[in-house]
N, C-alpha and C positions, 0 to 999 in steps of 0.2 A: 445572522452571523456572517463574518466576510472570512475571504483568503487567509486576511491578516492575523485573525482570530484565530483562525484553526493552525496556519502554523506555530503561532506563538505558545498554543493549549499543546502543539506534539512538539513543543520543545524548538523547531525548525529544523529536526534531524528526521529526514526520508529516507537516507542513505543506504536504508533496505532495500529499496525500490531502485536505486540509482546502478549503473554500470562502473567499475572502476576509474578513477582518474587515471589518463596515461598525461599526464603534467610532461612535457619535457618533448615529447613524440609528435612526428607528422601529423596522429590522427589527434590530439590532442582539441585542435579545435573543432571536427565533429564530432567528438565526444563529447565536447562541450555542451554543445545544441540539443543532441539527444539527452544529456542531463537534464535541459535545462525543458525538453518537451517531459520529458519522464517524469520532473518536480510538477510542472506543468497537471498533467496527468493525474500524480496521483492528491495533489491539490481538488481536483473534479473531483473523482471517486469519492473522497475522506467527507466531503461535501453532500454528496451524493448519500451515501450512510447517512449522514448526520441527518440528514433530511428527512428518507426514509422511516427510521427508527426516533423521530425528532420526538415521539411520545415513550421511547423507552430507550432514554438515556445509557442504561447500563449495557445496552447492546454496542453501542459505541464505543465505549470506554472500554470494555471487554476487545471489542477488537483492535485498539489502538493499544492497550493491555499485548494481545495476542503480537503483535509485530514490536514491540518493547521487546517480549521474550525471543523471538527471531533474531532481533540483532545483536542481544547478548548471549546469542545462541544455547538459550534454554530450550529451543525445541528446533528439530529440523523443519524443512522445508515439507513431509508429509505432514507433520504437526501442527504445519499452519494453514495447511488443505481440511484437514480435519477439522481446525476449528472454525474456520470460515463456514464451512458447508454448514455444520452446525448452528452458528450464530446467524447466518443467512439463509436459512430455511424458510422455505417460501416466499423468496424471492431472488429469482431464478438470473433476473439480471443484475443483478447484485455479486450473487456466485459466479456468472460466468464474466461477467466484468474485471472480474480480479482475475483472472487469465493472464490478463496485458502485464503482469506486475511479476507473475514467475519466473523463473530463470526457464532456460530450455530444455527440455526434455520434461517438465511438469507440466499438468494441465487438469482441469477441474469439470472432469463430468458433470449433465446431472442423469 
């Protein structure tokens, strides 16, 4: 599978992962950059998954599932702590990998 593949499979909206656009504002162009490492970023990761679980598809999908319902805000942000841990259960750098993607003040034991 390439980049291309995978965003095209999540639609090309990460926009869960991303920090607001200030469009208009001084910081607008590092904002920019930091979108554009963040898209970056969780390109790797979704990768990373896929790879991992590359024999049990449904772990994937479940979790690309799981951040669908995030950004339609069918579950909070403990919600999708809970379900990560779960569907990355035993493997530890998978769980704490998705760290980088929380907002601040969340963080994912194990």
């Amino acid at each position: 599978y390439k980049r291309q593949g995978i965003n095209a499979e999540y639609g090309g909206n990460f926009s869960f992962w991303f920090t607001p656009s200030l469009a208009g504002t001084s910081s607008y162009m590092q904002l920019n950059l930091q979108q554009k490492i963040k898209f970056e970023d969780a390109l790797d990761f979704l990768e990373r998954v896929k790879a991992v679980f590359f024999d049990q598809p449904q772990v994937y999908n479940q979790f690309l599932d799981t951040m669908k319902d995030f950004k339609s805000q069918s579950i909070d942000t403990p919600g999708v702590i809970r379900r990560v841990k779960t569907l990355f259960a035993g493997h530890p750098e998978l769980v704490l990998g998705f760290n980088a993607f929380l907002p601040p003040g969340f963080k994912i034991d194990i």
